[in-house]
BARO-558711 format. One line per 4 residues: for each residue x, y, z of N, C-alpha, C, O. Coordinates in pm, whole numbers, plus 50000, padded with zeros to 5 digits. Example, Ala and Ser with C-alpha at 12.3 -4.5 7.8 and 13.67 -1.06 7.14 Angstrom:
51319:49431:50780:51230:49550:50780:51320:49670:50780:51424:49668:50846 ~ 51285:49775:50708:51367:49894:50714:51290:50003:50787:51341:50114:50804
// end
This chain:
02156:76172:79505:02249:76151:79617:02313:76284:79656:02360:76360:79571 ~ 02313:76312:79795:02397:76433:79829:02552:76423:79779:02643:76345:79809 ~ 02546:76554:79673:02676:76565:79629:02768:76654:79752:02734:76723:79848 ~ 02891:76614:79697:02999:76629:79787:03006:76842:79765:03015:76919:79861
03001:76876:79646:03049:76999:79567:02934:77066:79650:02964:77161:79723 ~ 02792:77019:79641:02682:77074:79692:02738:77123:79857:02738:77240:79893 ~ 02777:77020:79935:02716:77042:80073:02869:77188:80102:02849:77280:80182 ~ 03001:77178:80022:03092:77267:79993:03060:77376:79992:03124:77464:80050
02951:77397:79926:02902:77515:79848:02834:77577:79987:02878:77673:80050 ~ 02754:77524:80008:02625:77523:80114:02680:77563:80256:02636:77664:80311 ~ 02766:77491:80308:02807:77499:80439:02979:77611:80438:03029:77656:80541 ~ 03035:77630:80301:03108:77696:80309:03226:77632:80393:03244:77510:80386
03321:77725:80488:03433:77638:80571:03421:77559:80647:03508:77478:80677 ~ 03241:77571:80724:03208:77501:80799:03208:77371:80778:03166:77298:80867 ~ 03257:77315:80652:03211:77159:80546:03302:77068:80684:03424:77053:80681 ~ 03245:77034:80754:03302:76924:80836:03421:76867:80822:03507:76885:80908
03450:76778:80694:03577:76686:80686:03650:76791:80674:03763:76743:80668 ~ 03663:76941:80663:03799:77025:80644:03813:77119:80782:03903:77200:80804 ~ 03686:77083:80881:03757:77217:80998:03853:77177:81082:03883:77269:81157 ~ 03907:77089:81100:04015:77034:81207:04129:77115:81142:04222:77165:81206
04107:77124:80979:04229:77149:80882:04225:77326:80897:04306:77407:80943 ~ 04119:77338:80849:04120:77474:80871:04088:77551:80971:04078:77672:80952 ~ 04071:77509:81067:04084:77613:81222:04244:77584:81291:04281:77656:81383 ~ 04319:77492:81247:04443:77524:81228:04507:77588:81171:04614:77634:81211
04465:77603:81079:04496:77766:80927:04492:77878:81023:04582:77946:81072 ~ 04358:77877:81038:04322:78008:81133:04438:78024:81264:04477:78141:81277 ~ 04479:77958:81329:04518:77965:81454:04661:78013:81416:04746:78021:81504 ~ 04696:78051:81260:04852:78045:81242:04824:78273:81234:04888:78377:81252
04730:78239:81206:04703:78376:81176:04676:78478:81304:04722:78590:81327 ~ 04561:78378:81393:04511:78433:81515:04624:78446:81630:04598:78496:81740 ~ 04772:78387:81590:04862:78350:81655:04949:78490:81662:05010:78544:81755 ~ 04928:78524:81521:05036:78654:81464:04966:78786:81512:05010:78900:81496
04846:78749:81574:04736:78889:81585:04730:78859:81742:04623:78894:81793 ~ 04832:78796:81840:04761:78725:81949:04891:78800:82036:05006:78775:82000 ~ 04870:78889:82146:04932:78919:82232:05038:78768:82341:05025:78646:82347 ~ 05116:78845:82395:05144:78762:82414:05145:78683:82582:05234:78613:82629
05020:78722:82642:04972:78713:82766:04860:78581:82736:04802:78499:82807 ~ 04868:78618:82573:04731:78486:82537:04788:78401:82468:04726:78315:82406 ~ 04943:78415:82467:04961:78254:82384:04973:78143:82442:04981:78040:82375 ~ 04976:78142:82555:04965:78023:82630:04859:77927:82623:04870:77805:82625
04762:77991:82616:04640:77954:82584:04593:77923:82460:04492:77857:82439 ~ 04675:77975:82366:04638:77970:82215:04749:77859:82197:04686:77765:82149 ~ 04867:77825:82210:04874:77722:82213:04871:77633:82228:04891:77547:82142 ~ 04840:77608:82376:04720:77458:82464:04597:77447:82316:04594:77343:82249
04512:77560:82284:04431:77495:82189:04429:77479:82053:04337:77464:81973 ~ 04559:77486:82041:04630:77442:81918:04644:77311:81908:04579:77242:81829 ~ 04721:77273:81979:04786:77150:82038:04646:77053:81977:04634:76979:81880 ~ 04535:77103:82105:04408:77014:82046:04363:76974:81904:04341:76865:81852
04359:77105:81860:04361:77088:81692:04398:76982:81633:04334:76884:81596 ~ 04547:77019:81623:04613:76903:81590:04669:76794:81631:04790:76790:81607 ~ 04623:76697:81689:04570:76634:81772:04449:76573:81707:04453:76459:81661 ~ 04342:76649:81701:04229:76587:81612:04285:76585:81488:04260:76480:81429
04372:76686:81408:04391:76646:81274:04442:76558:81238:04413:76503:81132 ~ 04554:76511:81333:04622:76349:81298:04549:76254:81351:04628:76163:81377 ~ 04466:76231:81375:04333:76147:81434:04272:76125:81335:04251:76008:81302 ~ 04215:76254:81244:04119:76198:81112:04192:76267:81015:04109:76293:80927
04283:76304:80987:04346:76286:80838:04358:76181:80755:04318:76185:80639 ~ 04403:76099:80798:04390:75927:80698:04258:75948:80642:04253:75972:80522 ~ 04164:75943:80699:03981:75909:80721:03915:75960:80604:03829:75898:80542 ~ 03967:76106:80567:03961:76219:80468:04034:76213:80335:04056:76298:80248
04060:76100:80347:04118:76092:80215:04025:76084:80125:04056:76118:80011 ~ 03899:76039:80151:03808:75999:80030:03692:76060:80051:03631:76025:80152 ~ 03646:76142:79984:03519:76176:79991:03393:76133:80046:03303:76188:80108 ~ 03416:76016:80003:03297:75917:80071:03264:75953:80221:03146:75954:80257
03359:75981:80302:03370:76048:80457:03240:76081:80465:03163:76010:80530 ~ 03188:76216:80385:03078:76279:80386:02985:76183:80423:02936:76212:80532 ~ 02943:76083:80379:02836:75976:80343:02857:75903:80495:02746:75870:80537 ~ 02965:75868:80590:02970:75814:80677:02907:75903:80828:02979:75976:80897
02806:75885:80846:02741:75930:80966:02801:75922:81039:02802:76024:81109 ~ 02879:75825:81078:02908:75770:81277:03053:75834:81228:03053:75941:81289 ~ 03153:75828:81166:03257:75904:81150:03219:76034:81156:03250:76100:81255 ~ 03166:76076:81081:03131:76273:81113:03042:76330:81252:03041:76446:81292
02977:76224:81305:02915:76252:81416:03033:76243:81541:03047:76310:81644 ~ 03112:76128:81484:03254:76144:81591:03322:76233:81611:03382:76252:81717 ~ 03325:76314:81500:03417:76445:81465:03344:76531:81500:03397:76638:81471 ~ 03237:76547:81554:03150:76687:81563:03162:76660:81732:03176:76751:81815
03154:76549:81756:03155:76476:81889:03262:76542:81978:03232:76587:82089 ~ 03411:76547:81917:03528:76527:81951:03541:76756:81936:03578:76841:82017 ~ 03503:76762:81833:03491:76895:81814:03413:77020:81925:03440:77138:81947 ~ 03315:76937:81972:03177:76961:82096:03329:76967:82217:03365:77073:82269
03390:76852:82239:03460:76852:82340:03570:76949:82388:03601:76989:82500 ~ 03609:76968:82288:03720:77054:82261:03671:77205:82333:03724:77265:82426 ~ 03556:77239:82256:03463:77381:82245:03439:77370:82451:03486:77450:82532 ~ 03390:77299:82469:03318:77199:82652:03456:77263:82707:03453:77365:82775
03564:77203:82679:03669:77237:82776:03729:77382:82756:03819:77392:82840 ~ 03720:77492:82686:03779:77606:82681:03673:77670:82784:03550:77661:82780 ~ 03783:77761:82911:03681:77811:82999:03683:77968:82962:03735:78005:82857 ~ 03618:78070:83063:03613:78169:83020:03754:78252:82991:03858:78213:83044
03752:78374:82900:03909:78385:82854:03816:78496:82799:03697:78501:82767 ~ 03962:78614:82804:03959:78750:82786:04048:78773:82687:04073:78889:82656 ~ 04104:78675:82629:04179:78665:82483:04102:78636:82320:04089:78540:82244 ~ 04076:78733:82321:04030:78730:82145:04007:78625:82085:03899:78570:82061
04175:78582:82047:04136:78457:81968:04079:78308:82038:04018:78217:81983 ~ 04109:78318:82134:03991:78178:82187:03876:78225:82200:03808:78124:82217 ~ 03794:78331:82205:03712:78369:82217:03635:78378:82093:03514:78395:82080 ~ 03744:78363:81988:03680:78355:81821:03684:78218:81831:03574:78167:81813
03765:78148:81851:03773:78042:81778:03682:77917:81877:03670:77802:81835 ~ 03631:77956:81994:03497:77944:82053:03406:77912:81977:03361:77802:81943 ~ 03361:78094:81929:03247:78104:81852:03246:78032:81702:03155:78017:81621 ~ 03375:77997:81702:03379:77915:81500:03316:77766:81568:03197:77755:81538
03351:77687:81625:03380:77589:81724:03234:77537:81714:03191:77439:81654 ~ 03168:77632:81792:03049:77599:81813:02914:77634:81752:02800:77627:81798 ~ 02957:77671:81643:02887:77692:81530:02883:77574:81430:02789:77506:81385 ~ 03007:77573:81411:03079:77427:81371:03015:77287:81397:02977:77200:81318
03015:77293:81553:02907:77182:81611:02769:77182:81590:02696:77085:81570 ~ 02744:77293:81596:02578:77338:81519:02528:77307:81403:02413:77272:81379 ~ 02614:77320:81332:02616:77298:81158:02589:77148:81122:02493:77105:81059 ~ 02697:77074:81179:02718:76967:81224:02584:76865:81279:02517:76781:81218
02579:76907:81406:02432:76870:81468:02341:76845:81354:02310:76726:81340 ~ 02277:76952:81245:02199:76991:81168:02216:76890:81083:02127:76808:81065 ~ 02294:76886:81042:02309:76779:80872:02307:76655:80927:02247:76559:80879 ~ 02375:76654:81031:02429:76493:81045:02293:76391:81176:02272:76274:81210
02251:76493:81200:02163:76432:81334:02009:76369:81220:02021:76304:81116 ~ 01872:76418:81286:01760:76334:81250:01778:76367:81069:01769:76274:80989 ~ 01802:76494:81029:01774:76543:80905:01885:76438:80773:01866:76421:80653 ~ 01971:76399:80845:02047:76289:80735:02029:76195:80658:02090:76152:80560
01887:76152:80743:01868:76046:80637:01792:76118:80548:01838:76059:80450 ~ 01726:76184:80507:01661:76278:80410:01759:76331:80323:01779:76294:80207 ~ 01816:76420:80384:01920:76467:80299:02029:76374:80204:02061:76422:80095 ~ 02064:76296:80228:02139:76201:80189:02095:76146:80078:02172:76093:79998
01956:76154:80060:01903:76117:79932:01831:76224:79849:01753:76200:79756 ~ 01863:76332:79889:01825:76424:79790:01919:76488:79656:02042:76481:79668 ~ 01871:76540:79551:01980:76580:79444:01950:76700:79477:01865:76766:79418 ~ 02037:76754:79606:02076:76883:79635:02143:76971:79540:02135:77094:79548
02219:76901:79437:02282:76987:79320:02189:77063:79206:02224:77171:79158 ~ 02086:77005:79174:02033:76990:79038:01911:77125:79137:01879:77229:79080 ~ 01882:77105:79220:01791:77222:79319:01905:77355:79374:01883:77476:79380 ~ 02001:77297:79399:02118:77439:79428:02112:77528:79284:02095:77647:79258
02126:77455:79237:02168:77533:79057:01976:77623:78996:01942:77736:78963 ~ 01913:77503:79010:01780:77586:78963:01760:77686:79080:01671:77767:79055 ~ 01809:77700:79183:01758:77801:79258:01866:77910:79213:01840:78028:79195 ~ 01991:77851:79199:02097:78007:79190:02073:78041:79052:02160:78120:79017
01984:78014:78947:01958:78094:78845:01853:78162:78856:01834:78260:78784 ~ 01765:78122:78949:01628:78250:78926:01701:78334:79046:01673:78454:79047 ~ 01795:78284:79152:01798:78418:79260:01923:78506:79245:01923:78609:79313 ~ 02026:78483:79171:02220:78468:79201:02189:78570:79036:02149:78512:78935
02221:78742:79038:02228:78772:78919:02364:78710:78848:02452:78642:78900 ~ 02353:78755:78719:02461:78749:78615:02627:78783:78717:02658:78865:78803 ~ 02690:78685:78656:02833:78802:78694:02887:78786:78867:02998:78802:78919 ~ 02758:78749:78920:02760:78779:79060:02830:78651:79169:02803:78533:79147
02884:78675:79238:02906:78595:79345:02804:78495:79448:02748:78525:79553 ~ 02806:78390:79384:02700:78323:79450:02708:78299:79570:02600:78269:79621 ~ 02822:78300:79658:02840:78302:79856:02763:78429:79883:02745:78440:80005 ~ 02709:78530:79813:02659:78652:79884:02469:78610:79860:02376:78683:79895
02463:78526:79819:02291:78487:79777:02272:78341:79838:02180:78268:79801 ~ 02346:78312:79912:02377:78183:79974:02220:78126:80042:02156:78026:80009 ~ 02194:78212:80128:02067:78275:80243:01982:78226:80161:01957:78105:80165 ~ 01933:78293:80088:01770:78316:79981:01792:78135:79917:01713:78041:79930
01937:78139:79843:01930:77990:79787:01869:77895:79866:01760:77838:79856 ~ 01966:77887:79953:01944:77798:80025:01811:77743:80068:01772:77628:80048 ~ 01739:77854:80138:01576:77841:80157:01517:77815:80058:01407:77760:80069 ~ 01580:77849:79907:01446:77790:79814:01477:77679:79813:01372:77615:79815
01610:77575:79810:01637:77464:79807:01532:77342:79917:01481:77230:79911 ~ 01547:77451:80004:01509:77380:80124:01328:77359:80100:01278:77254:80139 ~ 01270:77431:80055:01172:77442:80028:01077:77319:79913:00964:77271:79914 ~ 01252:77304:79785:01205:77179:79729:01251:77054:79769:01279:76962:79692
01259:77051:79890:01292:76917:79953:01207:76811:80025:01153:76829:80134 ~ 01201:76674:79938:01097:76595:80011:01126:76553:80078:01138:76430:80072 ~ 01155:76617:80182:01139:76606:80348:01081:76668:80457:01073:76789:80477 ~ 01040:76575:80529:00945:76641:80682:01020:76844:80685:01122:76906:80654
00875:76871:80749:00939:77030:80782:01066:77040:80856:01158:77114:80823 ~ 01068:76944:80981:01185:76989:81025:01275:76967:80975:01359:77055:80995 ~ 01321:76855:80888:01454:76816:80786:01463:76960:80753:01565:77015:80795 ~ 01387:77027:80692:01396:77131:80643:01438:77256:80688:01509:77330:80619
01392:77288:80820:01454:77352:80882:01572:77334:80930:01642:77428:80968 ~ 01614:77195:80936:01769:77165:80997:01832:77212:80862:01945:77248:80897 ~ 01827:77225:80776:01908:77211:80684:01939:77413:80640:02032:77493:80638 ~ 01819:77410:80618:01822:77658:80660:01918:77642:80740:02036:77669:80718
01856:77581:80872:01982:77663:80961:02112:77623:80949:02197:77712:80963 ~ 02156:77490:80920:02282:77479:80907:02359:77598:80756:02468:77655:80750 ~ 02266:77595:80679:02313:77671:80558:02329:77839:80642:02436:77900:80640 ~ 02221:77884:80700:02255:78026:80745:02359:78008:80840:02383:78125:80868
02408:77966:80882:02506:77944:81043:02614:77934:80892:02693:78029:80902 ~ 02635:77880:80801:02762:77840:80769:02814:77950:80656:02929:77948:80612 ~ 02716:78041:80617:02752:78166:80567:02759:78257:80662:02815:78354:80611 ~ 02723:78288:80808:02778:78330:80911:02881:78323:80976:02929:78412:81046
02922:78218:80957:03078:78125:81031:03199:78207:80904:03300:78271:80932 ~ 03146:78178:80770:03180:78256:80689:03220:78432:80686:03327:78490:80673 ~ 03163:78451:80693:03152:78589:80729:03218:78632:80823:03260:78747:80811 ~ 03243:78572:80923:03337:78605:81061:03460:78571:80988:03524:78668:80947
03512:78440:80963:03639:78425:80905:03690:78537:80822:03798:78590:80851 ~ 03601:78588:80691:03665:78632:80610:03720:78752:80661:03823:78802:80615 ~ 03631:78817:80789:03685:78945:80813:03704:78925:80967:03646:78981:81061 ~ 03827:78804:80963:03909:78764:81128:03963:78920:81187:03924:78961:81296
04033:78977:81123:04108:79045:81177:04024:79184:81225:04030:79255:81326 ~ 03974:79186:81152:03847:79311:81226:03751:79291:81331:03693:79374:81402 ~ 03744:79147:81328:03643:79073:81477:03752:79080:81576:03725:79144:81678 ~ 03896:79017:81564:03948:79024:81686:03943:79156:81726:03897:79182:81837
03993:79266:81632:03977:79395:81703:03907:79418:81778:03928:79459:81892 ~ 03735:79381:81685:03631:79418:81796:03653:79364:81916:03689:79436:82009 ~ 03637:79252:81929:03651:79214:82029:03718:79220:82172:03675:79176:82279 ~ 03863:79303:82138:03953:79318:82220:03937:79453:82251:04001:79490:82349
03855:79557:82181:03806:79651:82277:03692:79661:82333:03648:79765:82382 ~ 03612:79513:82331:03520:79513:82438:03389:79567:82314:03274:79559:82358 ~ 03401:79606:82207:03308:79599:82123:03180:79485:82094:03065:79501:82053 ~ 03248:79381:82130:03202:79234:82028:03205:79122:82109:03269:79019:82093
03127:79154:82201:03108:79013:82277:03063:78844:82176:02965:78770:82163 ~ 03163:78850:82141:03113:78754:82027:03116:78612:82115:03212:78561:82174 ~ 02938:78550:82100:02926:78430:82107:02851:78357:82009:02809:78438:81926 ~ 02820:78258:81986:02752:78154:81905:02608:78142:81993:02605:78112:82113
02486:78172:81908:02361:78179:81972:02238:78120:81834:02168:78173:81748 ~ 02280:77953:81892:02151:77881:81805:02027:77930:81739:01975:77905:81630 ~ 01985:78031:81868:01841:78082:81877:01794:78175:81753:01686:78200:81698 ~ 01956:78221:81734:01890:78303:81614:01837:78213:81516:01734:78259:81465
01868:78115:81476:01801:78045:81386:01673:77990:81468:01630:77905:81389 ~ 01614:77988:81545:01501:77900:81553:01386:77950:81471:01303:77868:81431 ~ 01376:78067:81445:01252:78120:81361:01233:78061:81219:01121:78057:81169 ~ 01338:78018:81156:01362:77972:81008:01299:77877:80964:01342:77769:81006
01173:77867:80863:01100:77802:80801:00976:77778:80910:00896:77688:80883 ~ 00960:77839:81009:00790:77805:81097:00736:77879:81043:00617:77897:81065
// end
């Protein structure tokens, strides 16, 4: 059965039942780094946030969430919408929190759309672990070998190719989504001198596992 710790591991912040929670985290931060010609705007999509968070906080109480399709497809649903209505903007942090957004929905899409029912019955744990010992050295941080894991995981999975590929890409997108977060404050920079046109672009994953 898809463990809960597994898909944590795998998808990183992107783990669905926690981004309503934590792109509100973010927004306390992106708030303190946010001129003030753009808070108007950063707080209209705040507001949204939370808004969805008191919507499905109750819902999240139990793990089990994970396991409920039509609840997490609602939330990716509601999440899609959110991302739909922000228009173009020359402010950083909506412009990050865009690109988390809709990555987010991507990730999302991936696990929860055709590839779920496959996944759902796989022991993604017992294949996470045999892969992070032949690839993840001693000592080492296993979020930086995430990539390689992941694909071997994906590789022992009895499921159709494309399950398989939905599942790479959601794993590479969610150590990417990763990666932007951890180093927020150096993306907004980029961004605000016109460095870092940062958008969310599916395509890079389409090559993964053909």
């Amino acid at each position: 059965m898809l463990k809960v710790s597994t898909i944590i591991l795998f998808l990183v912040t992107a783990n669905q039942s926690n981004v309503s929670g934590e792109l509100t985290g973010v927004f306390s931060v992106l708030i303190q780094n946010t001129p003030k010609k753009c808070l108007g705007e950063v707080y209209e999509l705040a507001s949204k946030f939370n808004g969805l968070k008191n919507n499905y906080n109750s819902s999240f109480d139990h793990v089990d969430i994970l396991y409920n399709r039509d609840l997490m497809t609602s939330l990716i649903g509601d999440l899609r919408t959110i991302s739909n209505s922000i228009n173009s903007s020359n402010c950083s942090a909506i412009i990050f929190t865009k690109y988390i957004l809709d990555g987010t929905v991507f990730i999302g899409d991936k696990i929860y759309g055709d590839a779920f029912s496959c996944l759902s019955t796989e022991d993604l744990e017992s294949k996470f672990f045999s892969c992070s010992k032949g690839l993840v050295p001693e000592n080492s941080d296993v979020l930086e070998y995430l990539k390689p894991v992941g694909f071997c995981v994906a590789q022992k999975l009895d499921c159709s190719q494309e399950d398989r590929k939905s599942f790479v890409q959601a794993v590479y997108a969610g150590v990417d989504l990763f990666d932007r977060l951890s180093d927020a404050k150096s993306v907004l920079k980029s961004i605000e001198k016109g460095h870092n046109p940062l958008v969310f672009k599916p395509e890079v994953y389409d090559h993964l596992m053909d």
